[in-house]
KOLZA-474186 format. One record per residue (C-alpha): x, y, z. Coordinates in steps of 0.2 Angstrom, whole numbers, plus 5000, padded with zeros to 4 digits. Each point is the difference from the previous one (the first is absolute). Layout:
# KOLZA-474186
XYZ/...
***
This chain:
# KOLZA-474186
547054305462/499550115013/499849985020/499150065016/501350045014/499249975016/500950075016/499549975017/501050105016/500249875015/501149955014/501149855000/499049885009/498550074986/501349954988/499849815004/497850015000/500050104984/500849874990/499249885008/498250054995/500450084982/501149834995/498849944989/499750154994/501750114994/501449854994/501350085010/500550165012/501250135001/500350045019/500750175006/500549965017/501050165009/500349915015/501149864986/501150134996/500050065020/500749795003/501450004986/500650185003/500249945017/500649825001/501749985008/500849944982/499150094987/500549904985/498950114987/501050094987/498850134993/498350115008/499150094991/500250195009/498250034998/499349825008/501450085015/498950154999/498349924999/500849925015/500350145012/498450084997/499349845009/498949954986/498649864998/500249864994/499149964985/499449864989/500050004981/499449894985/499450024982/498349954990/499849984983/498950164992/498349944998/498349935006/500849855005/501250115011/498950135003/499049885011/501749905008/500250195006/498250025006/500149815010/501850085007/499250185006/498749895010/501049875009/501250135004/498550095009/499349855006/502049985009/500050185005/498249975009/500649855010/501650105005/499350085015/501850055008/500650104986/501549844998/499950014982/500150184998/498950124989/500049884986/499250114987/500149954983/500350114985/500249944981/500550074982/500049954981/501849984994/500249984983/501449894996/500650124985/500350125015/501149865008/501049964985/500250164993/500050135012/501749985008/500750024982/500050215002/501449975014/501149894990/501150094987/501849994992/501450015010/501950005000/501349895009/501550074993/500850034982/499849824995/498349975004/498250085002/498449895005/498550084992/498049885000/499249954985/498750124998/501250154999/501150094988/501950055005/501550054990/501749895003/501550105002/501549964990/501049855006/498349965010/499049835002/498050015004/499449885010/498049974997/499249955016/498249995007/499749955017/498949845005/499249965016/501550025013/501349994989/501250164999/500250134987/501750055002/499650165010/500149925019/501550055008/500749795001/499749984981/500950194995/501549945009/500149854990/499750074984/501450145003/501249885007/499649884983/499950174990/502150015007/500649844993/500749924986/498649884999/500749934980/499849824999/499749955017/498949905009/498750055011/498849935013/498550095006/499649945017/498150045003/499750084985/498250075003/499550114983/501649954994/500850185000/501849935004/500149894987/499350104986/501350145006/501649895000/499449914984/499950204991/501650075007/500949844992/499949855012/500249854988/498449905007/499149985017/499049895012/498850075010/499049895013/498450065013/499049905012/498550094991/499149934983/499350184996/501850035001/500549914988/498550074986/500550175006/501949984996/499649924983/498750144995/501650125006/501049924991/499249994983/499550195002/501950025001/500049894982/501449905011/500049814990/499749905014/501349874996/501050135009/498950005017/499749835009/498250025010/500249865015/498349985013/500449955018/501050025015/501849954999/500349995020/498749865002/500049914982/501649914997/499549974980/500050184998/501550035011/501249884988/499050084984/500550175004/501849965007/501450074991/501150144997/499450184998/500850174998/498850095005/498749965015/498550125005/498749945015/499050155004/499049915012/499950025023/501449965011/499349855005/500049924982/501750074997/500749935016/499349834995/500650004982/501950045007/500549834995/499549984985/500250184993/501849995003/500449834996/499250064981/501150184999/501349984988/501750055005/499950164993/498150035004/499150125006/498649975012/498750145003/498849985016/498650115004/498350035010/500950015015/499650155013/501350085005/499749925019/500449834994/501450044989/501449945009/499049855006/499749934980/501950064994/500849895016/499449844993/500750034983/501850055007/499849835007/499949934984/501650074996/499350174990/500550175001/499450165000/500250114981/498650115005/498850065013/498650134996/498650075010/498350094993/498550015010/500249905013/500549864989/501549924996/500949934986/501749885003/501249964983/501149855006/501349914990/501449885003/501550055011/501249994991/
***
């Protein structure tokens, strides 16, 4: 299927009109609001854990705000677009104070094979180490000796592997001894962690998301990775607010892996320590570097210590354990 992009430059309090009018026309709205970013960069407590440099960049230069949404290619959408163009010149007639900006209105045909498989030119195989190289479906690499290839295509939001938080896992899994143990995979996402332990000798794994796309992605990884998956238990839900699924994925693991935000990870403390193993290894990640210190406080109230801490890109990875 293919779709109309529509694009119209505002101000804020246009933001508010635009939807307003165009509701029963576009399902739903992308908003690119400079002045949001302004508010959060600014709060007192930021409590964000990742910007994107360029929306930062966008930011400075002062930008508009702009409103986004998406028809279905067409006549049928063709004339949704033609009803939007006219009620937003009908609002840009009544706006005799200029509140609402320039709102000029642009649009283009996207094809949606240009969405799903443009972006594939910037993905290709790649090492972590030795042990391990992460390479996508749809291309050929050669394995070195002793080396494991990891088969992984991107979905959605879900990571790759190339991110600077999910590299620092995979070298630190890459590292161990993983044979027979364990593992939990705490927001597994495209399920990248799992599939990686499971392949460098991790005996079986659980992996839980608060996402259901999640949990198809992860399965499709999986099975691209020919892993049985009687070796990888796929749980749906949040563990912090459902007690059922709390108790179901209660245990002992050897190795632990939440590559998630600080927030999360200070919340999970608890429970991700209470389920280490005494010989385990927990791996936390997608922590800037900022709130480092902040995240590893609550797990050395837990009782955990500190094997390693690394640093790449702003980002930070902490490998805890038991003191012994």
């Amino acid at each position: 299927m293919d779709y109309i992009e529509a694009r119209i430059t505002t101000t804020r309090a246009g933001v508010e009109a635009l939807t307003a009018i165009l509701e029963e026309i576009a399902g739903g709205f992308v908003v690119e609001d400079p002045q949001d970013l302004e508010d959060l960069l600014n709060a007192p407590s930021p409590r964000w854990d990742y910007i994107d440099e360029e929306l930062v960049a966008r930011q400075k230069k002062g930008g508009a705000a702009v409103v986004c949404f998406y028809l279905e290619e067409g006549e049928q959408g063709r004339l949704r677009l033609e009803e939007a163009r006219a009620r937003v010149q009908a609002l840009a007639a009544q706006d005799q104070t200029g509140r609402f900006g320039q709102l000029t209105m642009s649009w283009q045909s996207v094809r949606s094979q240009d969405w799903e498989n443009n972006w594939k030119q910037y993905y290709k195989p790649f090492e972590i180490g030795p042990r391990l190289m992460v390479r996508p479906s749809w291309e050929q690499a050669q394995a070195k000796p002793g080396q494991t290839i990891l088969v992984m295509d991107p979905a959605g939001s879900f990571g790759t592997g190339s991110h600077a938080t999910t590299r620092l896992c995979l070298e630190a899994l890459e590292a161990m001894d993983l044979t027979g143990r364990k593992m939990l995979d705490a927001g597994c996402g495209s399920g990248i962690l799992a599939a990686a332990g499971l392949l460098l000798g991790a005996e079986r794994a659980v992996a839980c998301d608060v996402e259901p796309s999640a949990m198809r992605t992860a399965a499709e990884n999986l099975a691209k990775n020919q892993i049985d998956p009687a070796r990888c238990e796929l749980l749906l839900g949040d563990f912090l607010q459902d007690q059922r699924l709390y108790h179901q994925l209660a245990g002992q693991y050897g190795v632990i892996t939440a590559n998630i935000v600080a927030d999360v990870l200070i919340a999970m403390a608890p429970a991700l320590c209470a389920w280490l193993a005494p010989e385990g290894d927990l791996l936390l990640s997608g922590i800037i570097d900022e709130r480092g210190d902040e995240v590893l406080s609550h797990y050395l109230a837990q009782g955990l210590a500190v094997k390693n801490r690394r640093s790449r890109e702003g980002w930070i990875l902490l490998h805890l354990g038991r003191e012994v």
